[in-house]
Residue frames as qw, qx, qy, qz and C-alpha x, y, z in Angstrom:
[[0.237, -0.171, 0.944, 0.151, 196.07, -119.58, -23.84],
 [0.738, 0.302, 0.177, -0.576, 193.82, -121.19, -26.64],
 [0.033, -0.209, 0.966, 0.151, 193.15, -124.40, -27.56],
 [0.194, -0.349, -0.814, -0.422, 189.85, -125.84, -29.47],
 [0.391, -0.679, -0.261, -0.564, 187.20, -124.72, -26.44],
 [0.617, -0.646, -0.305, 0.332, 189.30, -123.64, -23.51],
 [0.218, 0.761, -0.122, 0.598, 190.37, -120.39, -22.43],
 [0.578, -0.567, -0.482, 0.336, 192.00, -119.06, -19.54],
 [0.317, 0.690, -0.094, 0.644, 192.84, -115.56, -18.21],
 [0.520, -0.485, -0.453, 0.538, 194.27, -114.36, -15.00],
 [0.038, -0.800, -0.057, -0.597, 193.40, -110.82, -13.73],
 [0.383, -0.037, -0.611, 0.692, 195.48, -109.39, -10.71],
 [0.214, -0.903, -0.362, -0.086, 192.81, -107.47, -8.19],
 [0.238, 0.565, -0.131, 0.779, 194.33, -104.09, -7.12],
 [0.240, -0.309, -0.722, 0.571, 194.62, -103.30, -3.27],
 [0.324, -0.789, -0.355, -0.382, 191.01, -102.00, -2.09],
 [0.078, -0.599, 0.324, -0.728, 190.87, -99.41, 0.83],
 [0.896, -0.317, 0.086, -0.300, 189.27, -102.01, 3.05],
 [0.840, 0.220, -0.290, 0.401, 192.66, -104.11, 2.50],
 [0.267, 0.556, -0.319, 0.720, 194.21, -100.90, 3.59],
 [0.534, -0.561, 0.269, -0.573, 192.44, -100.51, 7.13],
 [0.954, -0.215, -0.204, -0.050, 192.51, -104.03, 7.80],
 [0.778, 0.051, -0.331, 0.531, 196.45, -104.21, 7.48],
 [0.226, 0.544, -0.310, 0.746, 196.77, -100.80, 9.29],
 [0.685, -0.611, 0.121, -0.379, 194.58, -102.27, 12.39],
 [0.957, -0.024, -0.219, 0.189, 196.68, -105.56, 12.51],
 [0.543, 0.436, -0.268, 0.666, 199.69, -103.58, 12.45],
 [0.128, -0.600, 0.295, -0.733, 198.49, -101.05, 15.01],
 [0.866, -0.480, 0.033, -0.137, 197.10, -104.24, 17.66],
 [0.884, -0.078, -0.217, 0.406, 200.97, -105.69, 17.41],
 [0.176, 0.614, -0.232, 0.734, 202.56, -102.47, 17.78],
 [0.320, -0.576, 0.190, -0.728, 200.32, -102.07, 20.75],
 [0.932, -0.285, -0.224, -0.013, 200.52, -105.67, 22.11],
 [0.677, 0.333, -0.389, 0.528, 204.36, -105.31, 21.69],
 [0.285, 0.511, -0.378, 0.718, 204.36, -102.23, 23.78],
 [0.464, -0.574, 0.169, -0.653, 202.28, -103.07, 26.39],
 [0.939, -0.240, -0.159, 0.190, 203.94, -106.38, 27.10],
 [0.328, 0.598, -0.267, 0.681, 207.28, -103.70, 27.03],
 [0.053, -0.556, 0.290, -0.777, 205.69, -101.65, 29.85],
 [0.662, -0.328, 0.214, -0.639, 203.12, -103.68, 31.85],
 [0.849, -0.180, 0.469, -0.161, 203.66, -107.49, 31.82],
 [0.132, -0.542, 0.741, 0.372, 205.78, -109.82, 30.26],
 [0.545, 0.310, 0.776, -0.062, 202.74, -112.15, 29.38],
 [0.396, 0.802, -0.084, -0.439, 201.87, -109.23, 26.52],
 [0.216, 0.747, -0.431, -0.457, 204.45, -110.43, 24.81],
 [0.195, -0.012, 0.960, 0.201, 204.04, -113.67, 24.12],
 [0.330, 0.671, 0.407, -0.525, 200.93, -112.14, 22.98],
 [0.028, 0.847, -0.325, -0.421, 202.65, -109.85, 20.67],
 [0.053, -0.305, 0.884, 0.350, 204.78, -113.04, 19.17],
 [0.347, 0.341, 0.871, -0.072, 201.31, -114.54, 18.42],
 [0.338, 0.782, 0.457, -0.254, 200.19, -111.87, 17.06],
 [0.205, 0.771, -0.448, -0.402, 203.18, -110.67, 14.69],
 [0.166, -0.108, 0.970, 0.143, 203.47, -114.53, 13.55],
 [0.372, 0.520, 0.763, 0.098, 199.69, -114.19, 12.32],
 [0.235, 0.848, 0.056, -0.471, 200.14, -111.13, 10.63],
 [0.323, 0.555, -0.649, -0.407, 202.91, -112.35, 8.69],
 [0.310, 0.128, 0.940, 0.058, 201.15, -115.50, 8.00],
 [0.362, 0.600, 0.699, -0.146, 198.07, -113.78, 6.82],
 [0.023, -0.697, 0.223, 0.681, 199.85, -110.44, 5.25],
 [0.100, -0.085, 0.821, 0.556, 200.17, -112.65, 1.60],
 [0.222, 0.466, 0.846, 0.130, 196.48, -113.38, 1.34],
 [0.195, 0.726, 0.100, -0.652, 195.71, -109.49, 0.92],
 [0.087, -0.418, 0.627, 0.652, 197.40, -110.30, -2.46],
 [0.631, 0.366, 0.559, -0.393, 194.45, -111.52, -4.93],
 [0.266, 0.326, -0.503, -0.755, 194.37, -112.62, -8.32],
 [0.664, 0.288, 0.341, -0.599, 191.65, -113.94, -10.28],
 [0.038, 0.167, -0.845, -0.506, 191.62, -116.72, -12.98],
 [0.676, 0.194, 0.309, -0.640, 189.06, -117.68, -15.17],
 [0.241, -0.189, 0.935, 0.177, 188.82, -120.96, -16.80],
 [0.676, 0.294, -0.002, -0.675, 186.24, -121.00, -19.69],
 [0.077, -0.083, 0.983, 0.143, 186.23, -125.14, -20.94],
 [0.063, -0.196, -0.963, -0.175, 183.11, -126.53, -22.88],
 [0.150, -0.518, -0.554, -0.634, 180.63, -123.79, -21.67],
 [0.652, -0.615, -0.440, 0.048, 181.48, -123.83, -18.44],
 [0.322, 0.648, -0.292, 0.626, 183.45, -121.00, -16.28],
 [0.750, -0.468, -0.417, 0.212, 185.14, -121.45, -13.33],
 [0.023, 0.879, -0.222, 0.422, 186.20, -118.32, -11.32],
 [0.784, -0.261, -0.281, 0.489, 189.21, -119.38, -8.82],
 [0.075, -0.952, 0.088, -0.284, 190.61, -116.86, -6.51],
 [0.857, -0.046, -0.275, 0.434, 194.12, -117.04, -5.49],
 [0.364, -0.917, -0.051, -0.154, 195.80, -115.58, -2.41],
 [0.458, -0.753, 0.415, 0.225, 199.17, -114.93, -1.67],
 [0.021, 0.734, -0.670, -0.103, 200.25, -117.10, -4.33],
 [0.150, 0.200, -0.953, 0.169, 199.73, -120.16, -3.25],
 [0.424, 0.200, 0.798, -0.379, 196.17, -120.75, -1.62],
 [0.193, -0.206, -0.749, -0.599, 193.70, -121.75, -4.60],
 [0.364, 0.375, 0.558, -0.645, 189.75, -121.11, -4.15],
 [0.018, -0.340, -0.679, -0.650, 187.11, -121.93, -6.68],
 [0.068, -0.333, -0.453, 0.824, 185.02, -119.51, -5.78],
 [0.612, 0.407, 0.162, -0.658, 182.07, -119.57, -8.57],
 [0.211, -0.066, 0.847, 0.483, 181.08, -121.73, -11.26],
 [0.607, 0.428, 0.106, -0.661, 178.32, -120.77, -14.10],
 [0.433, 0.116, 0.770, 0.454, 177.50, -122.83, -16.91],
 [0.033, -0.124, 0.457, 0.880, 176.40, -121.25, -20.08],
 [0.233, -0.445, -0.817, -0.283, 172.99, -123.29, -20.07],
 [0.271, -0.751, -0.594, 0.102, 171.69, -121.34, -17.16],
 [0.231, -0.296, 0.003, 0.927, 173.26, -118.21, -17.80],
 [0.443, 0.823, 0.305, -0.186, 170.05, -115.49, -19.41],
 [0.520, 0.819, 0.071, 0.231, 172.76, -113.15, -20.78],
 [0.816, -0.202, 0.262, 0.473, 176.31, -112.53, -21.16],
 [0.291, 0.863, 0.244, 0.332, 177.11, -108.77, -22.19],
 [0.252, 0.379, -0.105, 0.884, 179.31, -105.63, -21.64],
 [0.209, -0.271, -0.662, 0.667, 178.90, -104.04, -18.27],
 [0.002, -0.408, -0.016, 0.913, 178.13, -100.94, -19.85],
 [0.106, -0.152, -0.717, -0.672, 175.53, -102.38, -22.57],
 [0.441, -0.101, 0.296, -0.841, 172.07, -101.62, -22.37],
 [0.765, -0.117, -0.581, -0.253, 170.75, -105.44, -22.49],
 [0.411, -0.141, -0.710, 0.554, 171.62, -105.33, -18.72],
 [0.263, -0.385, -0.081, -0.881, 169.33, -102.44, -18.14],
 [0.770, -0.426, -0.088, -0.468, 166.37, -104.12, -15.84],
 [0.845, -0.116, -0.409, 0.326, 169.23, -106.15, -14.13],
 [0.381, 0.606, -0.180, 0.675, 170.84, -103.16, -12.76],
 [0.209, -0.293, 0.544, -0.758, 169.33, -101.96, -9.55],
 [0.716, -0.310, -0.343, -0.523, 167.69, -104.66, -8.73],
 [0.373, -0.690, 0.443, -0.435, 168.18, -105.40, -5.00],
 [0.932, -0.092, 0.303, -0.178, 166.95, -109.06, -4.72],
 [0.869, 0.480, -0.111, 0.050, 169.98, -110.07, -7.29],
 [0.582, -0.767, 0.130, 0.238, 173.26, -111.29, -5.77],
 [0.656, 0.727, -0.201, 0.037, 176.69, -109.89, -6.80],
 [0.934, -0.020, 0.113, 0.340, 179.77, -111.86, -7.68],
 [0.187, 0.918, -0.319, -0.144, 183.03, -109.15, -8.32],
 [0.958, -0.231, 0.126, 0.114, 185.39, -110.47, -10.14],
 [0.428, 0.810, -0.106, 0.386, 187.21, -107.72, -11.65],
 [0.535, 0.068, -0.356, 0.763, 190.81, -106.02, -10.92],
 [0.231, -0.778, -0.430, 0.395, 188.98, -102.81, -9.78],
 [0.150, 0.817, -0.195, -0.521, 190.65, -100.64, -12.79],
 [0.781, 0.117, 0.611, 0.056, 190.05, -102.51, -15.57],
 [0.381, -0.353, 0.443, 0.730, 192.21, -102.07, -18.99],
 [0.341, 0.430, -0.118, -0.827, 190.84, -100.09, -21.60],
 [0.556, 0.036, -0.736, -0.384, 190.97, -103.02, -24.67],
 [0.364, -0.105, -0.925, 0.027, 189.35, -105.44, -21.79],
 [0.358, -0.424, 0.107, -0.825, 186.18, -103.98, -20.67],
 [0.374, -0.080, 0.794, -0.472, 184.03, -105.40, -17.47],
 [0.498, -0.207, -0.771, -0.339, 181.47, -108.42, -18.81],
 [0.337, -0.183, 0.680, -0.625, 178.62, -109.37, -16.76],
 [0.258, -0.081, -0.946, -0.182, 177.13, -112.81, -16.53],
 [0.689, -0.131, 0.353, -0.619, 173.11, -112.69, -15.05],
 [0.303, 0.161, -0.937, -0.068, 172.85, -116.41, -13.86],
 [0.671, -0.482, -0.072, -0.559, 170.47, -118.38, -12.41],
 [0.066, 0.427, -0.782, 0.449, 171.44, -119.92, -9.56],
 [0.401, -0.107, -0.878, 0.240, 170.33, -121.95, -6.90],
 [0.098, -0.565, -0.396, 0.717, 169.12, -119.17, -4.62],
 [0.352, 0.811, 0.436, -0.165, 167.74, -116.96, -7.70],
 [0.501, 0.856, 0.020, 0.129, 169.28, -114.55, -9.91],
 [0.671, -0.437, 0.184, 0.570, 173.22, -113.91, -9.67],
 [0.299, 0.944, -0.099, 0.096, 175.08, -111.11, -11.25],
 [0.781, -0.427, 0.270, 0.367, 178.82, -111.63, -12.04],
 [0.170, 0.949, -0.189, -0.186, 180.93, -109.17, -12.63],
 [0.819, -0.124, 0.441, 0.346, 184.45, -110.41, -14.72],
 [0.285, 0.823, -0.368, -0.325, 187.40, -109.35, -17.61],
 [0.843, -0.043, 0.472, 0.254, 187.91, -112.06, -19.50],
 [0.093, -0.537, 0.445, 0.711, 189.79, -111.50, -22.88],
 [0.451, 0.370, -0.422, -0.694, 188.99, -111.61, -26.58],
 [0.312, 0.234, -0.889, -0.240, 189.64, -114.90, -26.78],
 [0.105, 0.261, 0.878, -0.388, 187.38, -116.25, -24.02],
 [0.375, 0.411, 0.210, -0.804, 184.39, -113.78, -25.54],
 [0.508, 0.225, -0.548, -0.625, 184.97, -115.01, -28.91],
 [0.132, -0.053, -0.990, -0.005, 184.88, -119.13, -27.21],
 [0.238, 0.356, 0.725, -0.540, 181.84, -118.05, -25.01],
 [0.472, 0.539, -0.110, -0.689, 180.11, -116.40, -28.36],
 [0.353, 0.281, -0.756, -0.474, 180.80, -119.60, -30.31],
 [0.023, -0.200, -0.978, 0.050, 179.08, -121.90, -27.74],
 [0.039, 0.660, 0.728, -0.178, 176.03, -119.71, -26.86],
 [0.260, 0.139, 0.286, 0.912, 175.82, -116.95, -29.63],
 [0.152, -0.629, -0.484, -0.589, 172.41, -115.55, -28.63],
 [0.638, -0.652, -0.278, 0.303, 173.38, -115.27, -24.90],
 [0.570, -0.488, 0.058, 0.659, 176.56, -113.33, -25.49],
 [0.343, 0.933, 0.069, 0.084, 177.25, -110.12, -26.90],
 [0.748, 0.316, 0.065, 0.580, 180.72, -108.66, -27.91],
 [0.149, -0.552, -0.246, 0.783, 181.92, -105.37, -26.92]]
């Protein structure tokens, strides 16, 4: 979507392996509530119904997509879960952003392994060829911040028109 100086793009995240273990403990504690309220006590299972009633209550929020919302210089990363819960879950503004560049560009060099610098992921985790990873070094509140994001053309071209010496292009 584009309109005078607002973009927006939504990137689904792809299931991580840590997603995977989580749901395959959850699954394996109700299994094993179920059956041991089966064999050994009937209290287990009212366990069991507590615990297969918060699995499928919490089973949607594995689901993750990302929107970014670029308006006036400002970008607002929201993470949505299942659908339905909404999180804003960063905001940078452009004024206190140093630089605004291709993951893979070497104007991030001396930002790279530096330990003391915290990072923000907002990528799918196999990002599409035309829409490489961007990364925003911000200052923050707490000191340096490193956010990781795939916005499209259209957001690169708004964020290059407000702060054209900050951002680079691919």
């Amino acid at each position: 979507m584009k309109e005078g100086n607002y973009a927006e793009c939504v990137v689904p995240r792809l299931p991580r392996m840590k997603d995977g273990m989580i749901k395959g403990l959850l699954l394996l504690g109700g299994c094993v509530l179920t059956i041991g309220g089966l064999i050994l006590h009937p209290i287990l299972l009212f366990a069991a119904a507590l615990a297969w009633f918060a699995i499928f209550s919490f089973w949607s929020r594995f689901n993750v997509v990302y929107e970014y919302v670029f308006v006036d210089g400002q970008i607002d990363f929201d993470k949505i879960m299942g659908g339905d819960a909404r999180k804003n879950a960063k905001r940078i503004d452009l004024d206190n952003a140093l630089i605004v560049a291709p993951e893979r560009s070497h104007s991030l060099d001396s930002y790279r392994n530096n330990p003391s610098i915290k990072v923000f992921d907002f990528t799918s985790g196999s990002p599409e060829p035309g829409n490489p990873i961007f990364t925003v070094i911000n200052q923050g509140e707490k000191g340096l911040e490193r956010v990781l994001f795939e916005p499209d053309e259209n957001m690169v071209l708004l964020m290059k028109k407000k702060a054209p010496r900050k951002v680079e292009e691919y």
